[in-house]
C-alpha positions, 0 to 999 in steps of 0.5 A: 443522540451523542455517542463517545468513542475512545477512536474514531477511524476515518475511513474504511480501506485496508489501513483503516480496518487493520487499525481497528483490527489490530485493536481487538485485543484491547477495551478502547472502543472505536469507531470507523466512519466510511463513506461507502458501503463495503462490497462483500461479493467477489468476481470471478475476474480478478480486480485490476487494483493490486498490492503487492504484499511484503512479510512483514504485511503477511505477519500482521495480517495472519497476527489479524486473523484475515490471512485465512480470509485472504486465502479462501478467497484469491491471492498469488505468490510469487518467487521470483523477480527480474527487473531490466532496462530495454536495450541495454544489458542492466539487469538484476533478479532475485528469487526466494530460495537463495533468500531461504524464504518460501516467496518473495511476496504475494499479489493480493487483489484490494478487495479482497484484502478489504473484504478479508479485513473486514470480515474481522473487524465485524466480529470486534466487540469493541467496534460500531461501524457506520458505513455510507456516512461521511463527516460534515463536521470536526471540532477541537475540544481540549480533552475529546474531539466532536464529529458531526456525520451526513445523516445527523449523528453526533460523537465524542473520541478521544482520537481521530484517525485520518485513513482517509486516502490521499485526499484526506478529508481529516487532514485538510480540516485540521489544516496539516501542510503537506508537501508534494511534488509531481512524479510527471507520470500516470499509472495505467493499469490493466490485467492482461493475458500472456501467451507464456506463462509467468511462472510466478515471478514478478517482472519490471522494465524501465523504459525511456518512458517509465517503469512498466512492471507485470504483477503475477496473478493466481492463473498462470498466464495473467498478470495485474500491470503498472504501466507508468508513463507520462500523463498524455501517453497514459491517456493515449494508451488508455483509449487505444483499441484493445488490439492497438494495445496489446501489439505496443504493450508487447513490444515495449515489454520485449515480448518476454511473455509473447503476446499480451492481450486485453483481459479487463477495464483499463484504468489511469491515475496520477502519480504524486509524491505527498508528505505530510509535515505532520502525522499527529497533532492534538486529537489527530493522527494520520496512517497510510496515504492520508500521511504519505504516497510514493510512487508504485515502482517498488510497491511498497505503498500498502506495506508502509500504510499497514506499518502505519497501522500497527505502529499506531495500534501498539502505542496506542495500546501502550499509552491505554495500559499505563492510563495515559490519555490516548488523544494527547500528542505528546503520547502520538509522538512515538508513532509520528519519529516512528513512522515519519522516518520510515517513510522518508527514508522510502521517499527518499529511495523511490526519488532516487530510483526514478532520477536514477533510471530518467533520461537516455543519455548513453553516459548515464545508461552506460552507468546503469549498465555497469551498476546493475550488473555489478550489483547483481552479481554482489550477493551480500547487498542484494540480500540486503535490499531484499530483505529490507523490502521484504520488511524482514529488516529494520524498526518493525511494530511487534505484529509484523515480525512474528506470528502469534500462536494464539486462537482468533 
């Protein structure tokens, strides 16, 4: 049996789901095609995969109507952040208040911002969802595009919308080159408990070794931690004992929350800089880490995925109203200028953050010192920077920057 779609989404992560979400006011119809079942039922221990959520994520996703969901089931705001460099005097903070905002942010575990979207997204009538599938097939045609999925089922779209994580699958059939190169780290990550309570404020160091940053978490003394490091050290770290770890886990953060001990499974994974020298091409379009992946020092790679998401959805809904046909490229290049700029410029900045904080030198970290002294006490470009990694600034899409007083 043959089934036509006006989307097909690849992939049903976060990014995906928002797509499909912040479609829900329109009559295209749309598919999303996930390989896994979604797992509706939430542990009392928290995750260890987090994002941390800027305004302009929180804009769109309560513009979603999943913020409710998201609240009624686990998140931590934060309102403060302090970033330093072990032994040296290099530090900067930030908190709310001198910013007028309520927080700087929230930590939300994945699932739940899955769970939340996709809570949504079942009630879309405009959405057929097909869980545990995978494509087997794609095929190019001049005015729709043909899937073939594992269990037998053939459709027609007029777009396809790879969501399909790093490892694109969608990407890869349409043979898009991508370049890429290295971080030379792996991220562990882990939630831990700490003897002192957070306070609600994130927290990152720079080593030699690499960033190691402390994420707040809902209960006072749990943090989600990024340990990122290089790849044999991440791996020796990973298969410490629990003891072993929490000792070297306090001292390479200076103990600024006493101990630390273990409070979950410890998980590694590569770090890897990918850009996709396209995100559209005739029938396709890439959103989230299928077009691009940063490293997490900032942790900015979900709020530029959900960027993705709504750019895409409101040039889509724009080039629908006024008849075009959704699937040519000439209608997806305002969403590729749009948000291949954004993310280079993101790259861009994350490169220059990691060279600027590699190596010990005492030259160069006499440099740091001196920089982030003086920059944090500059009130004006502190504000900036915040603002723009609090997605208050720049070229937003229409659902990240206001709320709509509208019912769900």
């Amino acid at each position: 049996m043959m089934q036509s779609f006006d989307v097909t989404i690849i992939g049903g992560g976060m990014v995906g789901l928002a797509l499909a979400a912040a479609l829900k006011d329109s009559d295209m119809r749309v598919a999303i095609i996930e390989g896994n079942d979604i797992d509706e039922h939430l542990n009392d221990v928290p995750e260890i995969r987090v994002s941390a959520l800027n305004r302009a994520s929180e804009v769109l996703l309560r513009n979603l109507h999943a913020w409710d969901e998201i609240e009624k089931r686990r998140l931590s705001e934060y309102r403060g952040m302090s970033v330093w460099e072990k032994d040296s005097f290099a530090s900067v903070s930030f908190d709310a208040d001198s910013l007028y905002q309520p927080n700087l942010g929230y930590i939300v575990e994945n699932k739940v911002i899955q769970q939340s979207l996709y809570e949504r997204v079942k009630q879309q009538g405009n959405v057929s969802l097909f869980m545990s599938c995978r494509c087997q097939s794609l095929t190019m045609g001049e005015s729709e595009a043909w899937l073939v999925l594992d269990n037998g089922l053939s459709m027609t779209t007029k777009l396809v919308v790879g969501a399909d994580g790093a490892n694109s699958w969608v990407r890869e059939q349409c043979d898009i080159p991508l370049t890429h190169w290295d971080y030379g780290h792996s991220a562990l990550v882990v939630n831990v408990e700490t003897e002192l309570p957070h306070e609600r404020v994130a927290r990152q160091i720079f080593t030699p070794q690499g960033p190691l940053a402390f994420l707040p978490m809902s209960d006072p003394h749990l943090c989600s931690i990024v340990w990122s490091t290089d790849p044999i050290r991440a791996e020796q770290l990973h298969h410490l004992s629990d003891e072993e770890f929490n000792k070297t886990l306090s001292v390479e953060f200076d103990h600024r929350l006493g101990l630390c001990k273990v409070k979950s499974v410890r998980q590694v994974c590569p770090l890897k800089m990918r850009y996709a020298r396209d995100f559209v091409q005739e029938r396709i379009a890439l959103v989230g880490d299928a077009a691009h992946t940063i490293h997490p020092l900032a942790g900015q790679g979900v709020n530029l995925g959900f960027l993705d998401a709504a750019s895409l959805a409101e040039t889509l809904i724009q080039s629908w109203n006024e008849g075009q046909d959704i699937g040519r490229k000439k209608y997806l290049r305002q969403y590729e200028r749009w948000r291949k700029t954004e993310a280079c410029k993101m790259i861009t900045a994350m490169q220059g953050f990691k060279m600027l904080f590699d190596g010990d030198l005492p030259l160069k970290k006499a440099f740091r010192s001196i920089g982030m002294s003086l920059f944090d006490r500059l009130t004006a470009p502190k504000d900036e920077v915040m603002k723009r990694a609090l997605g208050l600034k720049g070229e937003l899409p229409e659902l990240s920057v206001s709320v709509k007083r509208v019912l769900p």
